[in-house]
ZAMARGU-4260 file (C-alpha; in steps of 0.2 Angstrom, whole numbers, plus 5000, padded with zeros to 4 digits):
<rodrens>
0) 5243/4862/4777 | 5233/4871/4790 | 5226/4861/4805 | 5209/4861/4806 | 5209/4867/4824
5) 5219/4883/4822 | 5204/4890/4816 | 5197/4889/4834 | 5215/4899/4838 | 5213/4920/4841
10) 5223/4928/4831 | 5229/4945/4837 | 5227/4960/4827 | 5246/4970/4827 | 5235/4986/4821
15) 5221/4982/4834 | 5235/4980/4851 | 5243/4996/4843 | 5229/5005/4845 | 5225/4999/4862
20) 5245/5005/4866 | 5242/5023/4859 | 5225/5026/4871 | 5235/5019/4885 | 5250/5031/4883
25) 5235/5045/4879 | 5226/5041/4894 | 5243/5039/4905 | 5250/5056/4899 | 5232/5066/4903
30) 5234/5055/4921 | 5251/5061/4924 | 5248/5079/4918 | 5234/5080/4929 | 5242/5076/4941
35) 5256/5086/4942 | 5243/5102/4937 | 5251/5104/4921 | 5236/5113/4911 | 5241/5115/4894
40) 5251/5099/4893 | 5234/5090/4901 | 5223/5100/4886 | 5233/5096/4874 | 5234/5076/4878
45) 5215/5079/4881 | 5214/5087/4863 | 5223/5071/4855 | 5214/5058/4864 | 5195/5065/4861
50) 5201/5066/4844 | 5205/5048/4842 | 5194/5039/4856 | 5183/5053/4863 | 5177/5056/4880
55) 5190/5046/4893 | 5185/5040/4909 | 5173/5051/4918 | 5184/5055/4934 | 5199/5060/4924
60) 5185/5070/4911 | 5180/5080/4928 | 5195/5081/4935 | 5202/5090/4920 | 5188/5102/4920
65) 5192/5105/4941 | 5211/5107/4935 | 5206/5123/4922 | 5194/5128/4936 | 5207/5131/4946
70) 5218/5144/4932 | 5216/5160/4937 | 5216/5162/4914 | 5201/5168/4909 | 5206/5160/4892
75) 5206/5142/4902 | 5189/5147/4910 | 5182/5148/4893 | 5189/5133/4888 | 5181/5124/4903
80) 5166/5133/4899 | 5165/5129/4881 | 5169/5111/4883 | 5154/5108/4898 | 5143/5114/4884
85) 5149/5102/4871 | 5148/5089/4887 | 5130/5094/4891 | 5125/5092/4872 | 5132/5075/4868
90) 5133/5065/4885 | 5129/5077/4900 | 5127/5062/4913 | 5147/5062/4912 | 5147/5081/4924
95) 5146/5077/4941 | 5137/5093/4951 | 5151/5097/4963 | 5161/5101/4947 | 5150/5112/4940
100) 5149/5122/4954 | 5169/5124/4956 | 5169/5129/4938 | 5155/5141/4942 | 5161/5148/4957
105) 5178/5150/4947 | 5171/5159/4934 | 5162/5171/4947 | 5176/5177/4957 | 5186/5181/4938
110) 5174/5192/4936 | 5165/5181/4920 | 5146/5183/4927 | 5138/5177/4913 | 5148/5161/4911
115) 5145/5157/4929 | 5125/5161/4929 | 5125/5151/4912 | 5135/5137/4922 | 5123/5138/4938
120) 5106/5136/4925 | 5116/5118/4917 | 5115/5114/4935 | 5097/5119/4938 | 5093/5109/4922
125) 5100/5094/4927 | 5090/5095/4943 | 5104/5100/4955 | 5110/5116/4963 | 5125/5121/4975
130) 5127/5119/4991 | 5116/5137/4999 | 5132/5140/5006 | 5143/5140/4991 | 5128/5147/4978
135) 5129/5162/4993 | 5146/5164/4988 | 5144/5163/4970 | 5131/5176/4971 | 5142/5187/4980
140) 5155/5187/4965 | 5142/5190/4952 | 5134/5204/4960 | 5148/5215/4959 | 5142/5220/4943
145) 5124/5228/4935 | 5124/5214/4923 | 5129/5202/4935 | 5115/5207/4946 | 5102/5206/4932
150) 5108/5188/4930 | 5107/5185/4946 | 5091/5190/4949 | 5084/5182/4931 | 5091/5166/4939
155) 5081/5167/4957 | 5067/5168/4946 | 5071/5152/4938 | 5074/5143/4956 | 5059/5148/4962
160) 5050/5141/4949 | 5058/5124/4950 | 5055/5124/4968 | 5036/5126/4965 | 5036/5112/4952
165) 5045/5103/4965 | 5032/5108/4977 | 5018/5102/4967 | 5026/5085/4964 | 5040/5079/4979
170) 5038/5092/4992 | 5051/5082/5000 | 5066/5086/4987 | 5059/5103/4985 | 5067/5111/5000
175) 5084/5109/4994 | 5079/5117/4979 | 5074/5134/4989 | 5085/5150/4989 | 5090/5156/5006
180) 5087/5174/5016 | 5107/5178/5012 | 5104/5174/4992 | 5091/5185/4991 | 5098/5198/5003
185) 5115/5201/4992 | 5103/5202/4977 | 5092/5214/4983 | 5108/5224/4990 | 5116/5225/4973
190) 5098/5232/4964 | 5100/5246/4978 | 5115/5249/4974 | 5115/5248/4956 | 5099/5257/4957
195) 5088/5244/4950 | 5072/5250/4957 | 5058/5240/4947 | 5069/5223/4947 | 5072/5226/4967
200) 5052/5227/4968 | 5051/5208/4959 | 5062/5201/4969 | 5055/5207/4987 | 5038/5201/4980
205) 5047/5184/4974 | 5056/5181/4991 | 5036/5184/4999 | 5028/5173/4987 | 5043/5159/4988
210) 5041/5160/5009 | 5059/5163/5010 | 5061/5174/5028 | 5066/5192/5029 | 5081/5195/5043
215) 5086/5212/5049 | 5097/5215/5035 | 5083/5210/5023 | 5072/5224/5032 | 5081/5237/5028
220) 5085/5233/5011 | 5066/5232/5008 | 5064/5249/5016 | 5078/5255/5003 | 5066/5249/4989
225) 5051/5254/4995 | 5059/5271/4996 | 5067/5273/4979 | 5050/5265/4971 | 5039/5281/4981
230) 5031/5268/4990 | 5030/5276/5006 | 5009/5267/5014 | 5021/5249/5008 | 5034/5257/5020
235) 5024/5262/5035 | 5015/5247/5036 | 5034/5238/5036 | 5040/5250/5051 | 5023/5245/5059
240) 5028/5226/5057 | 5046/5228/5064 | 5040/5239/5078 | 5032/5224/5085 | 5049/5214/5084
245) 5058/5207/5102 | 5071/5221/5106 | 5080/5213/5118 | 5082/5199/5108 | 5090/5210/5094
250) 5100/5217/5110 | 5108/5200/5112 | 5109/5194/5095 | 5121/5211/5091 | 5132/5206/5108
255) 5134/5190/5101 | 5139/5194/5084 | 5151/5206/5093 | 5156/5193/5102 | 5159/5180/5088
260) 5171/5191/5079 | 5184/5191/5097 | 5182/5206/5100 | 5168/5207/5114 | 5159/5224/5119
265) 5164/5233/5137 | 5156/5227/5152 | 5146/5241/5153 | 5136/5238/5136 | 5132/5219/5143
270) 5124/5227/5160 | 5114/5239/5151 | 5106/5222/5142 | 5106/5214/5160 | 5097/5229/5166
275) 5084/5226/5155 | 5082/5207/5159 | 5079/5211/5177 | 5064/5223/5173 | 5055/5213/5162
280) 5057/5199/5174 | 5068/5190/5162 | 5079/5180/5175 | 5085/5164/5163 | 5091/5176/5152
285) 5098/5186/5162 | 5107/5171/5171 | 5112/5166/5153 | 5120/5183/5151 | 5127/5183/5167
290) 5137/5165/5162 | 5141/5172/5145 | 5150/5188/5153 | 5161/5177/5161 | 5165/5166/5147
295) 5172/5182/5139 | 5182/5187/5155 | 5170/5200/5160 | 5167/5193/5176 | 5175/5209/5187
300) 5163/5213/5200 | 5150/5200/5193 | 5144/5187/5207 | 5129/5174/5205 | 5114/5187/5212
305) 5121/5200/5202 | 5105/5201/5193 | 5097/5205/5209 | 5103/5220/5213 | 5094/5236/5207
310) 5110/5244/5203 | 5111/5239/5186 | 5108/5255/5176 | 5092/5257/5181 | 5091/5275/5178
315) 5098/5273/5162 | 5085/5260/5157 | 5071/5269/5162 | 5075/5282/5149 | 5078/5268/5137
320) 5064/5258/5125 | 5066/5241/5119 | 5072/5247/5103 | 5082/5262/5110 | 5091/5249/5118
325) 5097/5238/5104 | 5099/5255/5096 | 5113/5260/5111 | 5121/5245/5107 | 5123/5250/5085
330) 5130/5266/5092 | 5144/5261/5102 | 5149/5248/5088 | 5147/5264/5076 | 5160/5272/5087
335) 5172/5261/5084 | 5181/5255/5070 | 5167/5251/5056 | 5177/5239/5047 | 5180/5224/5060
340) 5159/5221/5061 | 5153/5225/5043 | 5140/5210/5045 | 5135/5217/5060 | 5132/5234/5055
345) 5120/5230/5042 | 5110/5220/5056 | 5109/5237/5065 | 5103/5249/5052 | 5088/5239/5053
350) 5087/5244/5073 | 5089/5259/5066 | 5077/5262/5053 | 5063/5254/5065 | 5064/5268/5079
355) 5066/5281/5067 | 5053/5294/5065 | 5040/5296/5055
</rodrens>
């Protein structure tokens, strides 16, 4: 006889727990594997348990795809690759953004442009992008190559684009969404270098049309293309522009990336810059020198009214411009060794390419 209230009594299903048991261990097993950045063991587990219960939790799903990120395989990379897309067509709300660009940036420096510029689009579609500072390093990777630089470029474009729908709508979010002067500068570099004359072109009117600021190094890129695209009114009417750019400024800005790398110019090379503080009647600045010589142990000789005495390389100055100045200073770091200030260098051709003659 059965009670009438056993029917109010749960019966547990021996299959149902079973299966409850298996995902468990499943889950367990990726966890573990994860953990202990066991790859294959992790895809395999990951394989068996997508097969059975699909997607598992979303951290462990991105920390699996962060774990074949890291494998220096391109098989894995393509892997990871393959499965954001299947992600991204089914349920792409489970890919957080900080994953996709690690899985981007991995698949940059392995040499894979076209994964990683497919990779950097997802994100752009899902309304994120990288960080300037790691998209600058993505870029970098990619650009090594011609078709890497074409992707590249095609993908500015799109940015651009999103940020003037942005612009249009939430001018607010829209500045997160703008390339910076670096991005576009290692572009435009690599169509100089790959001889990509016409795409170069687009992209110097794109970085004018986004209002994205040209630096030094931009200048002299810009000159580049101008130059290979027989331009030569465009590139008069830049050298006019730059001529009216503040030398001494330039000046200091080269001491001071001199300077940042620990290795800081002769005393000499900062008087010559002091020198021409005190003519144009520049005394904060030149005070400012004054403190930053002796910040870098240059202070030998140096006392506080240093900057009034008219010994100061005068005669030297007078046969010295503003932009023969700063252009002093490129050549005594081109006498050294070229390789400790590449950066820098690249900041002084444009010095150079301003004072040079018609």
């Amino acid at each position: 006889m059965v009670l009438s209230f056993t029917k109010y009594i749960p019966i547990r299903n021996p299959l149902f727990r079973k299966e409850r048991s298996t995902q468990d261990i499943l889950l367990g097993k990726l966890k573990f594997a994860l953990r202990n950045h066991q790859v294959y063991e992790a895809w395999e587990t990951f394989q068996d348990f997508r097969t059975l219960y699909g997607y598992p939790e979303v951290h462990v799903l991105n920390q699996l795809i962060v774990q074949l990120s890291y494998s220096s395989n391109q098989v894995w990379m393509r892997k990871a690759c393959d499965l954001v897309l299947q992600i991204v067509e089914e349920k792409s709300g489970l890919l957080h953004a900080d994953t996709l660009t690690k899985l981007a940036l991995s698949l940059a420096r392995l040499k894979m442009p076209s994964p990683a510029t497919v990779i950097l689009r997802l994100m752009l579609d899902k309304g994120s992008m990288p960080s300037m500072h790691l998209l600058s390093l993505i870029v970098f990777h990619i650009v090594k190559t011609e078709v890497g630089t074409n992707l590249a470029s095609n993908y500015l474009f799109q940015v651009c684009d999103f940020h003037n729908c942005l612009n249009d709508r939430q001018a607010h979010h829209a500045v997160t969404f703008k390339a910076d002067t670096l991005v576009f500068n290692l572009v435009l570099d690599a169509c100089v270098r790959f001889k990509l004359s016409l795409k170069g072109l687009c992209l110097v009117e794109l970085m004018s049309l986004s209002g994205t600021r040209a630096d030094a190094h931009s200048i002299v890129i810009i000159s580049q293309i101008l130059e290979m695209n027989g331009l030569r009114d465009e590139l008069k009417e830049l050298k006019d522009h730059v001529d009216g750019f503040g030398w001494l400024e330039c000046a200091h800005d080269i001491l001071d990336d001199v300077e940042a790398t620990g290795s800081p110019m002769d005393q000499n090379t900062y008087m010559l810059l002091m020198s021409a503080y005190q003519k144009e009647g520049m005394q904060r600045e030149a005070k400012a020198l004054l403190k930053q010589m002796k910040k870098v142990g240059l202070e030998e000789g140096l006392s506080d009214d240093v900057i009034d005495k008219q010994n100061l390389c005068e005669e030297t100055l007078d046969s010295l411009g503003k932009a023969d100045l700063a252009i002093a200073l490129a050549q005594i770091l081109k006498d050294e060794d070229q390789t400790v200030f590449p950066l820098v260098y690249n900041f002084n051709s444009s010095i150079s390419f301003s004072a040079r003659p018609e």
